[in-house]
C-alpha positions, 0 to 999 in steps of 0.5 A: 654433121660432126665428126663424132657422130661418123665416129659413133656411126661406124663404130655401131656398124662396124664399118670405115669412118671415112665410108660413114663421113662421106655417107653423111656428107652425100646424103647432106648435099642431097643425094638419095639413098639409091643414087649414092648406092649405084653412082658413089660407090668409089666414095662409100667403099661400094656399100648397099642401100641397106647400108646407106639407109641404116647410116642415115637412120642412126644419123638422125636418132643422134640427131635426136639424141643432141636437141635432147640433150641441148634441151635440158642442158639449158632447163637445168642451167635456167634453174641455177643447178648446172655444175660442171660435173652434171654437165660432163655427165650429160654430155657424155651419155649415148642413149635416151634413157641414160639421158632423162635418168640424169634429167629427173631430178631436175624435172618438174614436177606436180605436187608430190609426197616428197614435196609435201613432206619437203615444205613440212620441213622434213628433208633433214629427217629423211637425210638422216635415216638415208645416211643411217647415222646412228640415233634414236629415230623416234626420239629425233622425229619429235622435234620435226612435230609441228602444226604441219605434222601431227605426230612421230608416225606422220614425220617418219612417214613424210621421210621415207616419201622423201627417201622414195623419190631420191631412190627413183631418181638415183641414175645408178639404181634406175640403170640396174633395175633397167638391166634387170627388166631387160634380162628377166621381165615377163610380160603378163596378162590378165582376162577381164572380167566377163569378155570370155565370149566377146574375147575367145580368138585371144583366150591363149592370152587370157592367163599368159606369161612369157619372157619379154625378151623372148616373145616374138614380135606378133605375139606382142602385137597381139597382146597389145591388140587384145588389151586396145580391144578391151580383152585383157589387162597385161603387165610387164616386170621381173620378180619384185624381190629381185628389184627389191634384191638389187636396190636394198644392196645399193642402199643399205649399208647398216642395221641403222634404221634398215626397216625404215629404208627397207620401207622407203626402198620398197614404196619407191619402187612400187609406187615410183620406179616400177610404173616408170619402167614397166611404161618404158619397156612397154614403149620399147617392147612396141617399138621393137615389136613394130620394127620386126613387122614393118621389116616383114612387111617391107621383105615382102613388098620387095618381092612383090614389087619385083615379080616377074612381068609378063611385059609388053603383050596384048592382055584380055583381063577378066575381074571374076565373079558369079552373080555380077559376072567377070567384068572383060577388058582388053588392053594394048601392048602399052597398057592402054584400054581398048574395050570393055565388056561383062560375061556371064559364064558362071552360076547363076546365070552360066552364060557360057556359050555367050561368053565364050563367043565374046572371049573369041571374038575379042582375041581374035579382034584385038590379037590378045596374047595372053588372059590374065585372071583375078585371083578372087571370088570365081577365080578357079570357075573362071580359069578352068572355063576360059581354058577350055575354049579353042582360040585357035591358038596358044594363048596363056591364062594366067592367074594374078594376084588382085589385091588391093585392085578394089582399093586403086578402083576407088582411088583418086589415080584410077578416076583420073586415069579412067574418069568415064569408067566405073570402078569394075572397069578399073579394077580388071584394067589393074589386074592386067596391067598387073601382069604386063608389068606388077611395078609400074601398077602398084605403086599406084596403090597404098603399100599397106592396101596389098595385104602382104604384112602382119599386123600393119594397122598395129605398128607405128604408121608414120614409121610404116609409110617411111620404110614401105616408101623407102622400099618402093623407091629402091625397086623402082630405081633398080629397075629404072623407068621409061620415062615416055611411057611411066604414070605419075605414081611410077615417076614419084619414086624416082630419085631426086624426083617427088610429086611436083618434077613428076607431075612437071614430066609428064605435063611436058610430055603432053605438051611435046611429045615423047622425050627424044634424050636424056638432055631434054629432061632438063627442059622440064620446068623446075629440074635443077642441076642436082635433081638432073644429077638424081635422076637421070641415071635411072630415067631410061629413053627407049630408041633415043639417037644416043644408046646411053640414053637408054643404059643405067649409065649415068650422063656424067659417065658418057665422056668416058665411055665415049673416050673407051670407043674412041680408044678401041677405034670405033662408036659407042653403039659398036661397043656396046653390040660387040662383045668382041670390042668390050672383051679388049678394054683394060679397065685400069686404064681408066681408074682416075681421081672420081672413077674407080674400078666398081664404076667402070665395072658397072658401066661394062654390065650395062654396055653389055647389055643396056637397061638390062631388067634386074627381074627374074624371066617371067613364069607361068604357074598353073595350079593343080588341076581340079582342086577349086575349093578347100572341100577338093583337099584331103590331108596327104594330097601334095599340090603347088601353090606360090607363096603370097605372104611371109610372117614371122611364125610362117607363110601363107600359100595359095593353093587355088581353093580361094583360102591361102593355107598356113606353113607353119615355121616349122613345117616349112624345113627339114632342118630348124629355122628362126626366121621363115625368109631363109627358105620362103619369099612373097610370089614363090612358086612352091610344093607342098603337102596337105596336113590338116583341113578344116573346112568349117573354120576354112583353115588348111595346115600345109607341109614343105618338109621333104618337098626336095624329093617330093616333087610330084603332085597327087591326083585330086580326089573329088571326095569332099573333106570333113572338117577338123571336129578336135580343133574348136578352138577360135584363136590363132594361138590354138592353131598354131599349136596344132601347127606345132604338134 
């Protein structure tokens, strides 16, 4: 890539131009965004991921920009309209929209009002009204009457069609009016006629105005959502006069012929220059709308990637339900299926005692470590049922969060995991396969089917998936994998790996057995050079002969770690467990031409504790005990719950009534916030209080005001709830005042 666009890239994101040129050049020879971020740090000065990955993003748009710009270059000189000025011009413009202001009147076009009137001869009328010489327009305009034009009246109006278009297409009146769209445009909407009913959980966007620049995210997605749906019309504009205001200044310059112009100026902009922006910053209204959501999105996917494992433990997953029964399996350390089986223990067939024999016989047969359970319908029937049974001794039993396990049961993974179980058996083996590990199980799912975003199915798609693969790449790659044990899906986001090397992996380790070092990957068919480079730093082999094998410390590393052991007279297994041996290394000794401090402090991290998991230890929560259902809530009552989704205007809380409450924005702090990741994260464990309960609409209002001193939780009552009779409204909108009041 060019020099400019380093240039152009560092000055945008106020970093080193040298940082962004090596950026560019990595990312050119094929280096992935997390490999740069932990293996290049000398030759990026140490920046993040988010860092690298806003360099590549800026680096394509440019990119973009230039086959743009190369395109209508070669348009307009094709039409023999290329002067040297226009062209210095184009060259010299840094956005889009500048660009295609510059392209407009070169652009072809469907017949129009202004071509019309150019083939009746016209043009030179318009000119002259433009320039406002001084004359008697309508004696003037007798001598363009022709057998095309009829009269005085049709001339002068076929001049101010003229007039219109070389408004709109003047780059510096778009480029004001664009500033004022920018500043003062109010998006406006408008109830259709008769879809009151149809459209009543949008009825706060029936007659809704608000700033553009202003409006949040979501609320855009909504409007836009409601007008897809048919509900509403919506508009987006400043005050007309103040258009009128800025482009009338620019153009008239006397009393000669000002009507005429003020008429010319005023049709342009309504009929030409207003629909033009109005669709531009509706384009860009959405674009930004989507950012915002897919970088929501994208927040909580990391921290639902990132949860705690349980680990390797022996797991008896049970998938609840009351009619069908909780589907019962049993797995290995590993992972691996041992035994499956259904229960009864709830309504209606409350098989209890038949149950409860199953559950002990099974613990007791496969030494089961811990119960993990579904947290859908019967979940709390369920927990509090298997809590009650003696298994002789501690067994944990923990609630897991199972969403999109119904969407991996159907998957073409699961029936090729599990080709003789039905969909049952695969959803309760992914619930406790959940809880040993949540990564290496998910990324067997589509990101969006976990339901931890706002509004995923109204962003752009394609930008969606980029970033949401994105995400799960980086957690994969900060956790590192094992690669004899790691499914297909896990070992597709590995760096420099993908679909083909990952399926190649697991082919070869079929065929040979576990992999015995990290030399060996490059036996696997198709692993070149440079995708070994890519990966193998985050490829980890438990027990290998050689204990970097099983570090973060990259292959390409191993000659001087062996030469730091060499140095202090002893093994690279002595140094790695003697922290005696690592306290005495003098790191400025080994600061060289390609390895600078921030890697040879990250190789001591890891020689001081290899492969080391970047996961917080894993915590059991446990919800208040008799409180199953929204009816068990009363307003006051202050209860935990951990945190399963983060909004832009708040965060959801499950509870363990089977309904996730609401924190509003502002409810979440004693003190203002903007953006509610300040203080909340996916998977938090949390205390807060109940503020309103409607049971009929199934919506909980919860508080995390004060829960700095508010750490005791109150007794539940049994006295059912009543539902909310003041707030009947069906929109969002509706609640969120109440949230706000």
């Amino acid at each position: 890539m060019s020099q400019a666009y380093s240039i152009q890239i560092a000055k945008e994101l106020a970093l080193g131009e040298q940082q962004v040129t090596n950026v560019l050049q990595l990312l050119e020879e094929g280096a992935t965004v997390p490999f740069i971020a932990r293996y290049r740090k000398e030759q990026t000065n140490s920046l993040d991921e988010v860092q690298i990955s806003n360099i590549k993003e800026l680096a394509n748009q440019l990119q973009e920009l230039d086959k743009r710009r190369e395109s209508i270059l070669k348009s307009i000189e094709e039409q023999g309209k290329l002067s040297t000025v226009l062209e210095k011009k184009i060259k010299a413009v840094t956005t889009l929209s500048e660009l295609e202001d510059l392209y407009l009147p070169y652009k072809k076009k469907r017949k129009t009002k202004a071509s019309i009137a150019k083939e009746k001869g016209l043009e030179p009328l318009a000119e002259l009204i433009f320039s406002q010489q001084k004359g008697n327009i309508e004696q003037i305009a007798k001598s363009y009457l022709k057998n095309e034009v009829k009269d005085t009246s049709e001339a002068l109006e076929g001049a101010k069609h003229i007039i219109a278009e070389w408004v709109n297409e003047s780059a510096p009146a778009r480029e004001k009016v664009r500033l004022l769209f920018d500043k003062k445009a109010n998006v406006k909407t408008k109830l259709v006629k008769g879809k009151e009913q149809e459209g009543a959980k949008y009825k706060d966007y029936f007659e809704y105005e608000e700033n553009l620049k202003k409006a949040p995210s979501h609320r855009i997605l909504a409007i836009r959502r409601a007008e897809n749906e048919g509900i509403i019309s919506f508009g987006i504009a400043p005050e007309q006069e103040d258009a009128l205001g800025h482009l009338e200044k620019q153009f008239i310059k006397s009393n000669n012929h000002s009507q005429l112009l003020e008429d010319a100026i005023t049709d342009s902009y309504k009929r030409l220059m207003k629909p033009s922006m109005e669709t531009e910053f509706r384009t860009n209204s959405k674009k930004k709308a989507d950012e915002e959501a897919i970088k929501v999105f994208a927040e909580n996917l990391k921290e639902l990637l990132l949860a705690s494992p349980l680990g390797q433990k022996r797991i008896l997953a049970l998938d609840p339900g009351f009619r069908t029964g909780c589907k019962l399996v049993c797995l290995d350390a590993q992972g691996k299926l041992l035994e499956n089986t259904a229960i009864y223990p709830n309504e209606p067939q409350n098989k209890q005692y038949e149950a409860e024999q199953v559950i002990k016989k099974l613990c007791k047969k496969h030494k089961i470590e811990a119960i993990a359970i579904g947290n859908g319908t019967a979940s709390r029937e369920t927990e509090a049922f298997v809590k009650k049974i003696d298994l002789g001794k501690e067994v944990s039993v923990i609630m897991v969060n199972e969403s999109g396990a119904s969407i991996y049961s159907a998957s073409e993974v699961a029936r090729e995991e599990f080709p003789d179980h039905d969909v049952t058996v695969r959803g309760a083996v992914s619930i406790g396969r959940r809880l040993a590990d949540p990564l290496a199980e998910l990324v067997k799912i589509d990101p969006k089917s976990i339901g931890v975003g706002q509004y995923q199915h109204d962003v752009d798609q394609t930008a969606l998936k980029n970033k949401l693969d994105e995400v799960v790449g980086s957690c994969v790659n900060a956790v590192g994998v094992n690669i004899n044990t790691a499914s297909k899906q896990l070992l597709t986001y590995v760096s420099g790996l993908g679909p083909q090397l990952a399926q190649n992996i697991v082919d070869y380790r079929n065929e040979n057995g576990a992999f015995k070092s990290r030399k060996e990957i490059l036996k696997v068919k198709r692993m070149g050079a440079k995708a070994f480079e890519q990966c193998a730093g985050f490829l980890r082999i438990p027990n290998a002969k050689n204990p970097l094998d099983t570090s973060a410390v990259h292959p390409e590393r191993y000659k001087l770690v062996e030469q730091i052991a060499k140095d202090l007279n002893c093994d690279v297994q002595t140094l790695i467990s003697s922290n005696q041996h690592r306290s005495t290394i003098d790191l400025k000794k080994y600061i060289s031409k390609d390895v600078g401090l921030p890697t040879l402090q990250d190789i001591l991290k890891e020689l001081e504790k290899p492969g080391r998991d970047p996961r917080e230890p894993f915590e059991a929560f446990q919800f208040a005990d008799g409180i199953e259902n929204i009816e068990d809530l009363r307003e006051g009552m202050q209860v935990p719950g951990i945190v399963t989704n983060v909004t832009n205007f708040g965060a959801f809380v499950d509870i363990g009534v089977h309904q996730d409450g609401l924190v509003h924005l502002s409810q979440l702090a004693d003190r203002f916030i903007s953006d509610p990741n300040e203080v909340v994260k996916v998977n938090q464990q949390v205390q807060v209080t109940v503020t309103g309960v409607d049971v009929a609409r199934k919506r909980i209002s919860l508080s995390m005001k004060g829960q700095q001193v508010q750490k005791t939780v109150a007794k539940p009552s049994k006295k059912k709830s009543k539902p909310n009779k003041q707030d009947t409204g069906n929109s969002l909108q509706d609640l969120m005042k109440k949230w706000n009041n």
